[in-house]
C-alpha positions as CSV (number, residue, x, y, z in Angstrom):
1,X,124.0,78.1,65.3
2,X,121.2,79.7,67.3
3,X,120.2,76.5,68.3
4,X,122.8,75.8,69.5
5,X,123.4,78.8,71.2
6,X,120.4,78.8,73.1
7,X,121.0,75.6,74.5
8,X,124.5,76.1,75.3
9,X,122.6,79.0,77.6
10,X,120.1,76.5,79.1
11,X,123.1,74.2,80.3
12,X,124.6,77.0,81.8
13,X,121.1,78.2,83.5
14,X,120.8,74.0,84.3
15,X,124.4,73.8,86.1
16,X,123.7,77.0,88.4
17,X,120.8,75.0,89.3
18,X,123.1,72.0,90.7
19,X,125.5,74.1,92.4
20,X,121.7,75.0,93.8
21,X,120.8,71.7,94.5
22,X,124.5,70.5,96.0
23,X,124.9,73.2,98.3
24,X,121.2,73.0,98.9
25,X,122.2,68.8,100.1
26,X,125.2,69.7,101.4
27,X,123.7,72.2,104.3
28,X,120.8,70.1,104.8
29,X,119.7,69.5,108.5
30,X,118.0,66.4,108.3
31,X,118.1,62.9,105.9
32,X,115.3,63.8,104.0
33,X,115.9,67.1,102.8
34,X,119.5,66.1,101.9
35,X,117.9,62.8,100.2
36,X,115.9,65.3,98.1
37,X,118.2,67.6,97.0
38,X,120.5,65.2,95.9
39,X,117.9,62.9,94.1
40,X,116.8,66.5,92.5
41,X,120.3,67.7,91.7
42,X,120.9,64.1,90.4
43,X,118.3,64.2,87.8
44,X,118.9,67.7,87.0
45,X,122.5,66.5,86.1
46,X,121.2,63.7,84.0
47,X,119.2,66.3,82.0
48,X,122.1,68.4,81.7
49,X,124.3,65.7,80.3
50,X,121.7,64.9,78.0
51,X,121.4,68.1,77.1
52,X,125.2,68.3,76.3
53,X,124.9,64.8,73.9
54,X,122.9,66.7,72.0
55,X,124.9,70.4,71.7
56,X,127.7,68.1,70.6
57,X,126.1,66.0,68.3
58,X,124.6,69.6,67.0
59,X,128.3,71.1,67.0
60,X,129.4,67.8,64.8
61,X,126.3,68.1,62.2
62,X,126.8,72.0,62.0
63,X,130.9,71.3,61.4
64,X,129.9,68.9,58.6
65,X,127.1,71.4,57.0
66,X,130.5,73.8,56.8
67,X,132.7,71.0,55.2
68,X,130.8,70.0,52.8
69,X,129.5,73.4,51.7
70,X,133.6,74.5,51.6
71,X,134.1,72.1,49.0
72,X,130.8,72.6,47.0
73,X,132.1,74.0,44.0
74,X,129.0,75.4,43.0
């Protein structure tokens, strides 16, 4: 549950850092700084949602843990 936890933190920290990066692209003065930002802010979203498989995937594994411990007799 830490785990999980402290990455559920790091997503959070990870999707201030687009709304960074978008505004940073959106207020851009020239092409190349907006190309930057958004190639930037697009990878950091990849991460993110990488990031957010694997807190799932974490979330389903811990759920099944608790299952199958509920109906452990022993």
């Amino acid at each position: 549950i830490d785990r999980i936890t402290d990455q559920m933190s790091q997503v959070d920290q990870q999707i201030g850092e687009i709304r960074s990066l978008h505004e940073r692209a959106l207020v851009a003065t020239n092409e190349s700084r907006h190309k930057e930002a958004a190639l930037e802010r697009d990878d950091k979203v990849a991460a993110t949602n990488s990031m957010i498989s694997e807190i799932k995937e974490n979330l389903k594994e811990t759920a099944d843990v608790c299952k199958r411990s509920k109906h452990d007799p022993s």
